[in-house]
N, C-alpha and C positions, 0 to 999 in steps of 0.2 A: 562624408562629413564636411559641413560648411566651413569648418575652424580652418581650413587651410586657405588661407588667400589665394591660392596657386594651380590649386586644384583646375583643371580644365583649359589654362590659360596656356597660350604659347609660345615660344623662347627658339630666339636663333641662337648658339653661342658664337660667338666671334669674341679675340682677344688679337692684342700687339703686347709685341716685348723688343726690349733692346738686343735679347741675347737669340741663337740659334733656331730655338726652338718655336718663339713664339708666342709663350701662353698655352701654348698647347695640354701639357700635363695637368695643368692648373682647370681645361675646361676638362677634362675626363672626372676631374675630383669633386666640378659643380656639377656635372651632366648627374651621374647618381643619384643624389638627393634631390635635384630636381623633379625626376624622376618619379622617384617614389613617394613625393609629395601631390602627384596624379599632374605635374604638369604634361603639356604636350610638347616635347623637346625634339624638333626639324633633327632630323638626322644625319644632318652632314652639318660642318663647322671649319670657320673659316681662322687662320693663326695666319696672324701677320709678323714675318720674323724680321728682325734689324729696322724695325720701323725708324727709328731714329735717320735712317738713310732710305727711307722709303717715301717719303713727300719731297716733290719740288719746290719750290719759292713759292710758288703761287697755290699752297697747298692739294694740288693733284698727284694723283701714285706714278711713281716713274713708273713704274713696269706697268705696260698695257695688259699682256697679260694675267695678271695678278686681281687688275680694276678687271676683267670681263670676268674673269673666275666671279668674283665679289659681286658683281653685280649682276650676274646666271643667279649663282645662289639664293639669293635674294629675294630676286623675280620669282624662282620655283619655293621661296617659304610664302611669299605673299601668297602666290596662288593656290597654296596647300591651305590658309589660313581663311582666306576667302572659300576655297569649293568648302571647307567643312564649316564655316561659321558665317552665313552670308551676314554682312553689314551695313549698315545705312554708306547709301554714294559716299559721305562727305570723308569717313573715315579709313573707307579705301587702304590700301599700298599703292605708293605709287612709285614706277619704275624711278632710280636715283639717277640723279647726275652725275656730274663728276666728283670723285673721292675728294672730298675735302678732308681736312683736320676737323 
């Protein structure tokens, strides 16, 4: 059914929150209906928790860790999005830089 805007389209979930968790719950509760409105939802998802203490000054993630996780992930939705959808060069994914705000 064309009526779905969403249908076939694909969606990383990534959230921040100030508290423990992240966002987390919150992406399990859009992951579903995403879902079954026939999008294509990457299967791993990224919660960024205490974000509030998570950017430096110069808006990069203190924890190194956390940006190569972020930016692995990433890397393997782009390329999941490209091998099933090839697209014109210009619109591409391209590897990020550093975590900005």
């Amino acid at each position: 059914d064309d009526a779905i805007a969403v249908r076939g389209r694909w969606a990383l979930l990534l959230s921040a929150s100030n508290g423990r968790v992240g966002g987390n719950r919150g992406l399990w509760h859009l992951r579903v209906p995403l879902e079954s409105m026939g999008m294509m939802v990457f299967p791993d998802m990224f919660s960024l928790a205490l974000a509030h203490e998570a950017f430096a000054e110069d808006g990069t993630m203190r924890d190194p860790a956390l940006h190569e996780r972020l930016t692995e992930m990433m890397t393997l939705f782009c390329g999941s999005v490209s091998r099933a959808t090839p697209l014109p060069r210009s619109t591409r994914c391209r590897r990020p830089g550093p975590a900005t705000r």
